[in-house]
C-alpha positions in Angstrom: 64.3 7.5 76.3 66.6 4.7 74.3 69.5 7.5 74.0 71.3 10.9 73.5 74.0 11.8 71.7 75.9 14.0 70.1 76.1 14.0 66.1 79.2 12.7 64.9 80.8 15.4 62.2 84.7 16.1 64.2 83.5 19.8 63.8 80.5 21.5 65.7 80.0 24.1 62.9 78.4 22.2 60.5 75.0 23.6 61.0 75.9 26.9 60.2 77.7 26.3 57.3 74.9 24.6 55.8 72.1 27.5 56.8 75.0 29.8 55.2 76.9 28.4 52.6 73.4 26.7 51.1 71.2 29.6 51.7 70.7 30.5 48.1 69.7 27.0 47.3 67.7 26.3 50.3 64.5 25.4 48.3 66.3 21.7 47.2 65.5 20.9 50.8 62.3 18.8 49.5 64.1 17.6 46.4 66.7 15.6 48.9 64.0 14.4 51.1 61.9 12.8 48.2 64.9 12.0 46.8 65.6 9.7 49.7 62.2 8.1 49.9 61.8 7.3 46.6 65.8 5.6 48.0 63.9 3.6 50.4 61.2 2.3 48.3 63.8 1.3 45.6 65.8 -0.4 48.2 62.5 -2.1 49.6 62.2 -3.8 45.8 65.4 -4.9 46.1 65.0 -6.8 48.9 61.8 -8.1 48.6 63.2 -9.5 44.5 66.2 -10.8 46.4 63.7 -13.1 49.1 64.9 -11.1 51.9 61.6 -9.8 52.4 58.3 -12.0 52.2 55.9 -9.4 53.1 53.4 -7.1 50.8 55.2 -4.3 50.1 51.9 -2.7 48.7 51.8 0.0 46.3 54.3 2.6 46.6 54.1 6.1 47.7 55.0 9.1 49.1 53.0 11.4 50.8 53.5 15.0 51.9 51.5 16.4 55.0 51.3 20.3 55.9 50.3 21.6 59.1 50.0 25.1 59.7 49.2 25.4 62.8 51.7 23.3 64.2 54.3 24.9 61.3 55.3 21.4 60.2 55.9 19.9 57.0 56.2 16.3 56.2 57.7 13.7 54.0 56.7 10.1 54.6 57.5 7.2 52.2 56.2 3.2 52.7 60.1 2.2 52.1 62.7 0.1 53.8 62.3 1.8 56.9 65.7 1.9 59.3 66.3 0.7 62.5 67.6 2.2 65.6 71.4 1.4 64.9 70.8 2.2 61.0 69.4 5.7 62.1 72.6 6.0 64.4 74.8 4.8 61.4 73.1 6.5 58.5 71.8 10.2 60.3 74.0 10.8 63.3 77.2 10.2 61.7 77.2 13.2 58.7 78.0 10.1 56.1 80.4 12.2 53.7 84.5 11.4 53.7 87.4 13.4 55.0 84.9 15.9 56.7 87.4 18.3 57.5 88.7 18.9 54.3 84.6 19.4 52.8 85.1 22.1 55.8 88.4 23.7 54.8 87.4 23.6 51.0 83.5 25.1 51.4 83.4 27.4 54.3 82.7 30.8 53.3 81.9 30.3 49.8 78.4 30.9 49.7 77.8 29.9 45.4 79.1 26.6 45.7 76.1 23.8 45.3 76.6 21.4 48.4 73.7 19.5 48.7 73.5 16.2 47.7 77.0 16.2 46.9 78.8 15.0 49.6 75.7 12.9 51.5 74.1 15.9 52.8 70.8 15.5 51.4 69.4 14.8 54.8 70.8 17.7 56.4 69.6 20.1 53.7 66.2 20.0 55.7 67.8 22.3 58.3 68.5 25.1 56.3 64.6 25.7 56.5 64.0 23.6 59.4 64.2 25.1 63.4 63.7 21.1 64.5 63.3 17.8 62.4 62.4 14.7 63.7 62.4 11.0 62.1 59.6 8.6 62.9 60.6 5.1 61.0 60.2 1.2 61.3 62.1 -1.3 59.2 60.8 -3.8 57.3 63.2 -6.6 59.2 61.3 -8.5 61.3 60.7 -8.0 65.2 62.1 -4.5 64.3 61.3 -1.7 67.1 59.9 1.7 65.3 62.1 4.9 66.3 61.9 8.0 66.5 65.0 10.8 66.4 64.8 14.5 66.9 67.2 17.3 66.9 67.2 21.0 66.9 69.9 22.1 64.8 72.8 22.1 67.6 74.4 18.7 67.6 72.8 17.0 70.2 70.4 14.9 69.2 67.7 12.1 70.6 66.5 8.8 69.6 63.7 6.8 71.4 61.0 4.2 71.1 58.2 4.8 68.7 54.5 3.7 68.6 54.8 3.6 64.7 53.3 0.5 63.2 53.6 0.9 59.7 57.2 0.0 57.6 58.4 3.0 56.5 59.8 6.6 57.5 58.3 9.6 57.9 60.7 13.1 58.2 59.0 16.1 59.9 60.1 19.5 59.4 59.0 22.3 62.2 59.8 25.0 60.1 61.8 28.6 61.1 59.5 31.4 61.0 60.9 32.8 57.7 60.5 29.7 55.9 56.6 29.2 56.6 56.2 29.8 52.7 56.8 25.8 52.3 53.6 25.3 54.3 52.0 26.7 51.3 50.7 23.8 49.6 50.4 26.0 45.7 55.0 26.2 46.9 55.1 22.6 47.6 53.4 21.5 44.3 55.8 24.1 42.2 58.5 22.3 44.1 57.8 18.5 43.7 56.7 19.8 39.4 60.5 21.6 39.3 62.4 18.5 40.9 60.5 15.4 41.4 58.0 15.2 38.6 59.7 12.6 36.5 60.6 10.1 40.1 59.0 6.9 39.4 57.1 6.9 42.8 53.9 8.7 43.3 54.1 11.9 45.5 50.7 13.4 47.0 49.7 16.2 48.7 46.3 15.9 49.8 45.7 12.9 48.5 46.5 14.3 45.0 49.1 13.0 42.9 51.3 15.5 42.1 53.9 14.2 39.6 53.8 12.6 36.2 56.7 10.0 37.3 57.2 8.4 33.3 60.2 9.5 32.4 60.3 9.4 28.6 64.2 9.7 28.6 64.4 6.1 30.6 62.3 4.2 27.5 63.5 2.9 24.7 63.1 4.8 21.5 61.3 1.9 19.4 58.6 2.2 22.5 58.0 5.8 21.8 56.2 7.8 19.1 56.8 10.8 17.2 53.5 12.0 19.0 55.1 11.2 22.4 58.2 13.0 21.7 56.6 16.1 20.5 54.2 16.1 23.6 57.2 15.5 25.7 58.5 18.5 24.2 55.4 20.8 24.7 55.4 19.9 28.0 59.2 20.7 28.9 58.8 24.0 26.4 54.8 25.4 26.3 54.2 27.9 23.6 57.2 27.1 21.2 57.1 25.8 17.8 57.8 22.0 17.1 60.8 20.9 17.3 62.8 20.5 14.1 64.4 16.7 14.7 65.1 14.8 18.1 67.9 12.3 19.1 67.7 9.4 21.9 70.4 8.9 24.0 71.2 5.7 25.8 74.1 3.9 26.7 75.4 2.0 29.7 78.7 1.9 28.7 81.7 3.3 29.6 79.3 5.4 30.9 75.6 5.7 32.1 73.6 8.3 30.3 69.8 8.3 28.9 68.5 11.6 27.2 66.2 13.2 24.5 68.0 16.1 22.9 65.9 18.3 20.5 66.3 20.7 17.7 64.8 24.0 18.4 63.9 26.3 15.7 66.7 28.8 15.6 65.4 32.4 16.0 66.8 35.7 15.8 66.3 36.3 19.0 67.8 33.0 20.7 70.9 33.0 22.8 72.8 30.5 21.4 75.2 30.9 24.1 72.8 30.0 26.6 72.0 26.1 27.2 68.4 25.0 28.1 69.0 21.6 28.3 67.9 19.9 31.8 70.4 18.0 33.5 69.0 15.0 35.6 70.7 12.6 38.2 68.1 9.1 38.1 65.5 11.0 37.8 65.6 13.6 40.0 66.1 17.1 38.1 69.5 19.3 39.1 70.4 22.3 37.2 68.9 24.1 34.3 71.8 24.1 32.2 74.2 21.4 31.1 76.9 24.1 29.3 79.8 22.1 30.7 78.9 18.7 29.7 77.5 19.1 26.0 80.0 20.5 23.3 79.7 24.4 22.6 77.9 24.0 19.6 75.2 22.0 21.0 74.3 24.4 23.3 71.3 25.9 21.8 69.6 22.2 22.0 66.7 21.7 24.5 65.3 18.6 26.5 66.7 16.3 29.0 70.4 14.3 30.0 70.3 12.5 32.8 73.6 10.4 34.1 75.1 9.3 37.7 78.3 9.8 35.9 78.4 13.4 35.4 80.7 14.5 38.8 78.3 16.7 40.6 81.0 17.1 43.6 83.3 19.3 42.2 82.8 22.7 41.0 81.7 23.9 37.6 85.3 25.1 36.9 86.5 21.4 37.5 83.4 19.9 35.9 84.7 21.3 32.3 88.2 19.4 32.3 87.2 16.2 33.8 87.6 13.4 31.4 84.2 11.7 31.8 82.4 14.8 31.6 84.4 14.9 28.2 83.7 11.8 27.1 80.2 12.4 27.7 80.4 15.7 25.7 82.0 13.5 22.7 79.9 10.6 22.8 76.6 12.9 22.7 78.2 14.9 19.6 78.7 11.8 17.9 75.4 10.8 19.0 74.0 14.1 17.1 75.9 13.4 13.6 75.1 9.8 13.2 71.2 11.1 14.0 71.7 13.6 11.4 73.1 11.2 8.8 70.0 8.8 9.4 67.7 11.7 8.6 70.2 12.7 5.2 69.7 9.4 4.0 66.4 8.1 4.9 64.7 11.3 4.8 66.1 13.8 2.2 62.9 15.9 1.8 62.6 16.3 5.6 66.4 17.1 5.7 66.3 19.7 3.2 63.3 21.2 5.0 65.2 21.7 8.2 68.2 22.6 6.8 68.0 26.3 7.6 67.6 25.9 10.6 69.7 23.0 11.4 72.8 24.5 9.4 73.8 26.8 12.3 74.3 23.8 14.1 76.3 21.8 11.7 78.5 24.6 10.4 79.2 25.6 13.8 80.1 22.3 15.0 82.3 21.5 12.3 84.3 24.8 12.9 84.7 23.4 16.6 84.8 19.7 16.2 87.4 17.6 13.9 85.4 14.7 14.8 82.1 15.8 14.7 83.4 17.3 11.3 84.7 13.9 9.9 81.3 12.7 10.9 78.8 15.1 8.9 81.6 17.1 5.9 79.2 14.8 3.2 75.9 16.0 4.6 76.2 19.7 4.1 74.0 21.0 1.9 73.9 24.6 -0.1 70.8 25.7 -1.6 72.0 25.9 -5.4 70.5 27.5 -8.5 71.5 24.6 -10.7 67.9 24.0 -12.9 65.1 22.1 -11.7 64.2 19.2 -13.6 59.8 19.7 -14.2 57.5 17.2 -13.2 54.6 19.5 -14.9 54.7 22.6 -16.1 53.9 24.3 -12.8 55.4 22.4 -9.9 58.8 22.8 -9.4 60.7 19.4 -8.7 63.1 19.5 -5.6 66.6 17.9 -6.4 69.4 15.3 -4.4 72.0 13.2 -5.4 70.5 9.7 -4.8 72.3 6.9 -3.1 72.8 5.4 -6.3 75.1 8.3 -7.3 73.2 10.0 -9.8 73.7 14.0 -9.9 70.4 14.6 -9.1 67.2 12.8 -7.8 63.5 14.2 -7.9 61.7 14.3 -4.5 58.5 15.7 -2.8 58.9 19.1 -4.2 57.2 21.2 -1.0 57.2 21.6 2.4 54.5 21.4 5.1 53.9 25.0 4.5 53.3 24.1 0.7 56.4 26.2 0.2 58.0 25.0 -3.2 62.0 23.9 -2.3 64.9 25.2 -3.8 67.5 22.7 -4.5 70.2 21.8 -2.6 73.5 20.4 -3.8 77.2 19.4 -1.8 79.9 20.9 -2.3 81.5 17.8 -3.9 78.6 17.3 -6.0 79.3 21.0 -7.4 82.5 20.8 -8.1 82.1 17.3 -10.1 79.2 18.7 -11.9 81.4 21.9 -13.1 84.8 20.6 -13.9 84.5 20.8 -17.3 83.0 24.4 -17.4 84.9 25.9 -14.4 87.0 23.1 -12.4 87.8 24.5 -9.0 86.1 27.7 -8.9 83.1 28.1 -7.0 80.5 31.0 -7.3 78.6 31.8 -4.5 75.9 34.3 -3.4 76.0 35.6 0.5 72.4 38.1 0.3 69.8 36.3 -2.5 68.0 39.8 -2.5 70.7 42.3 -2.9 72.9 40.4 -5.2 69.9 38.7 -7.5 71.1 40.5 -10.3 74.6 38.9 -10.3 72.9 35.8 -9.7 71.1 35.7 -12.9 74.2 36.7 -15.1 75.6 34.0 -13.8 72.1 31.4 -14.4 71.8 32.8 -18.0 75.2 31.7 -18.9 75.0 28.4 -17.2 77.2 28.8 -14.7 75.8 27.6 -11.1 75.7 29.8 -8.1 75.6 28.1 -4.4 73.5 30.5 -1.6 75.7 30.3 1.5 73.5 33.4 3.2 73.5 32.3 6.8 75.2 34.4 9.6 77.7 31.6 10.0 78.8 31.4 6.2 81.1 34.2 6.3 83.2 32.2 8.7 82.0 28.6 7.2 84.0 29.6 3.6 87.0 30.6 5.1 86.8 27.4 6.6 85.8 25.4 3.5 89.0 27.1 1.5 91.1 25.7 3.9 89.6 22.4 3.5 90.0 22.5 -0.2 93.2 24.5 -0.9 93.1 23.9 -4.6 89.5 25.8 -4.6 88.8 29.5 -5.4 86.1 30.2 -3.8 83.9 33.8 -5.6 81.4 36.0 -4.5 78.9 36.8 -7.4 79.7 40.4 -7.2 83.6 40.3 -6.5 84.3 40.1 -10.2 82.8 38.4 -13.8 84.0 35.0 -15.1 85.1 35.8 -19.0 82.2 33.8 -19.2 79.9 36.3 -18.8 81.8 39.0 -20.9 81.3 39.5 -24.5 84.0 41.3 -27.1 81.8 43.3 -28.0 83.8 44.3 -31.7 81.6 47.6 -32.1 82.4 48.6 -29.0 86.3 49.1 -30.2 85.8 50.6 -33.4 87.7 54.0 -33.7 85.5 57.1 -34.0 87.6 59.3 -37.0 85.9 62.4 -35.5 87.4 61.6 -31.9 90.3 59.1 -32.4 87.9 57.4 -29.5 86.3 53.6 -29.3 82.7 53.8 -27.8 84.2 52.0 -24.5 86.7 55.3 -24.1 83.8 57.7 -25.0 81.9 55.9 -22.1 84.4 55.5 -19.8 85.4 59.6 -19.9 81.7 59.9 -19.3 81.0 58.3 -16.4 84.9 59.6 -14.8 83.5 63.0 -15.5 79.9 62.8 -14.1 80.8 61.0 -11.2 84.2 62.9 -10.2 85.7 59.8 -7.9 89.0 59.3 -8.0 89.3 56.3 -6.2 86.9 54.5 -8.1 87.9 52.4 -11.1 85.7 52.5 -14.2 85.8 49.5 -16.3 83.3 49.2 -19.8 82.6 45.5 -20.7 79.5 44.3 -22.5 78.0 41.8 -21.0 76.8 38.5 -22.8 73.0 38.1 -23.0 70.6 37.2 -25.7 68.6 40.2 -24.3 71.1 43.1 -23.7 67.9 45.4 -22.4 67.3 42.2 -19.6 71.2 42.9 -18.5 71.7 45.7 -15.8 73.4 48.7 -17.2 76.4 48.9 -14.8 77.0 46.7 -11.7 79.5 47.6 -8.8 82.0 45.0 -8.1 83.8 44.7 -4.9 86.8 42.7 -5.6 87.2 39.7 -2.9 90.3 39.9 -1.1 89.7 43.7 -0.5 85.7 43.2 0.7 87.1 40.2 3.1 89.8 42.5 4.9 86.9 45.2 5.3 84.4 42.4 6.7 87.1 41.5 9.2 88.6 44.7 10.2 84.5 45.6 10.8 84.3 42.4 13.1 87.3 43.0 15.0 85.9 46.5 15.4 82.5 45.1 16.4 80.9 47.5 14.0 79.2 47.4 10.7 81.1 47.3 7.5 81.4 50.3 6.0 80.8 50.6 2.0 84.3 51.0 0.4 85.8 54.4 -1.5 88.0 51.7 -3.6 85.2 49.3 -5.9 85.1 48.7 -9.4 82.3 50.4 -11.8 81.5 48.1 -14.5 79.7 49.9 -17.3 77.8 47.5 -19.5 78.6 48.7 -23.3 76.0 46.7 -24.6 73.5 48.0 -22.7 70.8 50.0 -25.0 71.0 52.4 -22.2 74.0 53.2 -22.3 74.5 53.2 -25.8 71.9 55.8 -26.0 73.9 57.7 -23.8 76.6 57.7 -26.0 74.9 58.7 -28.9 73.1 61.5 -27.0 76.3 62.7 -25.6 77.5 62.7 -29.7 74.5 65.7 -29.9 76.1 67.3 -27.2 76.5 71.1 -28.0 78.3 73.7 -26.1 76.8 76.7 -24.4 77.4 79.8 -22.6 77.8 78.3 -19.4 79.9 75.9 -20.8 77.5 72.9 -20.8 74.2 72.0 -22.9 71.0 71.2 -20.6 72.0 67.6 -23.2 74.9 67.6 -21.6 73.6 67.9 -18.4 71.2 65.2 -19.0 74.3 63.0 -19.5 76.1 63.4 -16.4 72.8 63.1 -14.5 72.2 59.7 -16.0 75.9 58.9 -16.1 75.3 59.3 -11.8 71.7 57.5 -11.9 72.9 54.4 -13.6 75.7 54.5 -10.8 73.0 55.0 -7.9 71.5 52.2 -8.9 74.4 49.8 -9.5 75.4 50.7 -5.7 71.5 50.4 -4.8 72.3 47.0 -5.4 75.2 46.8 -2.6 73.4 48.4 -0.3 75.8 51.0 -1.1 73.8 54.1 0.4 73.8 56.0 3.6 71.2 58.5 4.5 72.6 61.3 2.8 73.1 59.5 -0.6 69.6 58.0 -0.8 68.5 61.6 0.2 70.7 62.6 -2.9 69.4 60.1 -5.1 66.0 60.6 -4.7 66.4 64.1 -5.8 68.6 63.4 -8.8 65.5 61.0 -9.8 62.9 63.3 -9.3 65.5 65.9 -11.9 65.9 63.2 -14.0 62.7 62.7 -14.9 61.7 66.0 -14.7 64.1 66.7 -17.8 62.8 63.6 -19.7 59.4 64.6 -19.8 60.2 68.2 -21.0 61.8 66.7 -23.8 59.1 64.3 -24.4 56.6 67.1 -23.9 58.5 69.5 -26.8 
């Protein structure tokens, strides 16, 4: 026996803070083990490029052993091998500074992820580990093998060994609790979670069990849009493609390689929830990199991998440090200059991403000044500004051009054969409008619900943006403070004298009632409907084809609809429909000119009303069913109720057609 000794660590409790305070992560064992052979073999390269070492250093490897009947597991690489005093130097002393103070600060708190923070790595083994012995031979010439054991106490022994190959090999007897890791089907989910992208091969019965390449570390002219889709399918199987990537790599002031991918948003995605894997040379760490990337990058996938990013200190403290910060701002930056290469060198594939993408954008230029500076001229709405016709049945898809023309023709469909929409900026809008409406923006939050708006709006030339995203309620309150000299109006809020026609026939005095037509209407529909609170205004409506107009439209005027919306989002509840909106009857309407006219026949009964004058009030409160049919205006009793007054409706109109 060359020697005994006792483990130098100036406490004797750091074996059971390790099999305590490490418990929950006990599984990284083998991750620090192959960690430190692919180390050696690293540190054997070096040598041998620097002419310290003449010898063949062969091909390297590292190959794991299991034994069940002697409950052993081991890890043996064809490194740099150590010596006896480099084993003394490098195991027996715990090589981590100001010991007592890791003591003081991590006794006790059992979620706090030591290993391989404070050059523990080794020691990680006997958290599964009843005994664990080294076997090892330098590469230095005339160097004696060794061979060190110890059982978990702090004694420890270190002798000759026959070994006669360079290299070390680390043998695990395991505790009776942990035989699960002699399970080779554990050992190769392991080495795939951890070790699969280390650039040495690792086998397990003579099988190699990890792909090594690490896409991240190449250079993004050596790489293919194949091989960074496959990369993706292989980090993510069974999702759909990615929507756009972005290539991180950068030595300085920091070291940080990466591929960060665009998911297709879905409804049901956490985008609080980072699945981004964070990577220390190669050798995979945590799941989750929420406190290194900014918030609104969260919902990216695929890969960062830095020595910079602090991994000793906890994730509290991992948020304000300033490299970590620096990190976060470089890989924003990193983002928007990707997406501006895309804007301009690839409009049509741009505009075909741009649903999903928006989320990101919008929601990083709510959180970022700088990332905002970066990408304010790439936002695109989807705009119902005409399409200029390449033939008579393909639609044409529309972008200002680099040249600065208004608008540019590009592929007009996606990969789906989906015919585009257009898409416009917001500074393009408001220089194509300045003559017909400077400063005033229309826009349209629900295409479905408020299409009849819409096409007022179309048919009279004035151009409607969709912002119809979840985010876009928060996105134009953001955009009015951006331009403060902008009105920014729903469709539906109110109509632009544009849109309105004076209708001169419409205020004509009736002799018989001392009444215009709009007053005859108005005390119509106040009678039918019997709502106090709402207001009834009678406009007619300009249109070549008054029958293609709606008969009445609800309005909900802005400033009132946006105090609702927000009271409903403090209140983390739906938005109620309002009591207070505005009824606009459309006087020029055939529909509800008829109604006047029919209301003129009107004769009084008995009962005090004429089944004509029952018709009218039940149209009068149709016409108004529908207008708020069109809000989504209804609850359950009100459709209930309006299905019934439909059925009555037409029950009376085909009596009268049937007399």
């Amino acid at each position: 026996m060359l020697e005994q000794g006792t483990i130098s660590i100036h406490t004797e409790n750091i074996f059971p803070i390790i099999k305590k305070s490490l418990y929950s992560d006990h599984q990284i064992f083998l991750r620090e083990l192959v960690s430190n052979a692919v180390d050696a073999i690293q540190k054997l390269n070096m040598v041998s490029r620097a002419g310290e070492y003449s010898g063949d250093i062969g091909e390297p490897e590292i190959e794991i052993a299991i034994d069940k009947n002697n409950k052993t597991l081991s890890i043996t690489d064809n490194g740099i091998g150590m010596t006896a005093d480099e084993v003394k130097k490098y195991i027996t002393q715990v090589a981590f500074s100001s010991a007592e103070e890791f003591i003081q600060k991590y006794q006790g708190k059992s979620d706090q992820p030591i290993i391989g923070h404070f050059g523990l790595g080794f020691y990680s083994s006997f958290m599964v580990a009843q005994k664990v012995e080294i076997d090892t031979l330098s590469y230095k010439e005339g160097s004696q093998a060794v061979h060190w054991s110890c059982d978990g106490s702090p004694e420890y022994t270190l002798e000759d060994s026959p070994r006669t190959t360079r290299g070390t090999t680390i043998t695990l007897t395991l505790q009776e609790e942990e035989e699960e890791y002699l399970e080779s089907s554990r050992i190769k989910n392991l080495v795939k979670t951890y070790c699969d992208f280390m650039p040495v091969p690792i086998k397990l019965e003579g099988e190699v069990l990890n792909r090594q390449k690490a896409p991240w570390r190449e250079s993004a002219s050596s790489l293919s849009k194949e091989d960074y889709l496959e990369f993706y399918r292989y980090l993510y199987p069974f999702q759909e493609e990615p929507l756009l990537w972005v290539h991180l790599n950068t030595d300085y002031p920091f070291i940080i390689n990466g591929i960060l991918y665009f998911p297709k948003m879905k409804p049901d995605v956490d985008v609080t929830k980072g699945q981004i894997k964070l990577f220390c040379n190669q050798v995979f760490v945590s799941d989750n990199c929420e406190e290194i990337i900014p918030q609104f990058l969260v919902p990216m996938r695929g890969v960062i991998d830095s020595t910079d990013i602090p991994l000793n200190v906890s994730r509290s403290a991992l948020q304000t440090d300033r490299t970590v910060r620096k990190i976060g701002d470089y890989i924003a930056k990193k983002v928007g200059d990707r997406l501006k290469e895309v804007y301009r060198g690839d409009r049509e594939q741009y505009i075909s991403i741009w649903k999903d993408l928006s989320t990101f954008v919008k929601f990083g230029v709510l959180n970022d000044d700088k990332f905002k500076k970066q990408v304010e001229d790439i936002i695109i709405f989807r705009t119902t500004a005409k399409l200029s016709e390449k033939t008579a049945d393909t639609p044409a898809v529309q972008v200002q051009s680099e040249e600065g023309d208004a608008w540019q023709d590009i592929s007009p469909q996606t990969a789906d054969s989906t015919p585009q929409s257009p898409y416009t900026t917001l500074k393009e809008y408001l220089e194509r409008n300045k003559e017909r409406h400077e400063n005033r923006v229309f826009y349209c939050t629900d295409a479905a619900t408020q299409a009849t708006y819409v096409e007022l709006h179309k048919n009279q030339g004035l151009e409607v943006l969709f912002m119809d995203s979840f985010i876009d309620t928060h996105f134009i309150n953001f955009l009015e403070q951006e331009y403060k000299d902008v009105k920014f109006t729903r469709v539906d809020s109110d109509l632009d004298n544009t849109l309105l026609d004076k209708d001169k026939a419409s205020e004509i005095v009736d002799p018989a009632t001392n009444k215009t037509r709009s007053e005859v209407v108005k005390e119509l529909f106040e009678k039918a409907l019997n709502k106090p609170r709402l207001n009834i205004r009678t406009e007619a409506l300009k249109s070549d084809d008054p029958q293609g107009t709606p008969p009445a439209m609800v309005l909900l005027p802005e400033i009132l609809r946006r105090l609702r919306e927000m009271n409903a989002m403090m209140q983390q509840q739906s938005a109620e429909f309002p009591e207070d909106h505005i009824l606009l009857v459309n006087t020029a309407h055939p529909l509800i000119q008829n109604l006047a006219n029919l209301n003129q026949g009107t004769i009084i009964q008995g009962d005090g009303q004429s089944p004509t004058g029952q018709l009218v009030n039940m149209i009068c409160q149709h016409v108004y069913d529908l207008a708020l049919m069109s809000q989504k205006g209804f609850d359950a009793e009100g459709m209930k109720s309006f299905v019934e007054r439909s059925n009555e409706v037409l029950t009376k109109l085909t009596e009268q057609a049937a007399k």
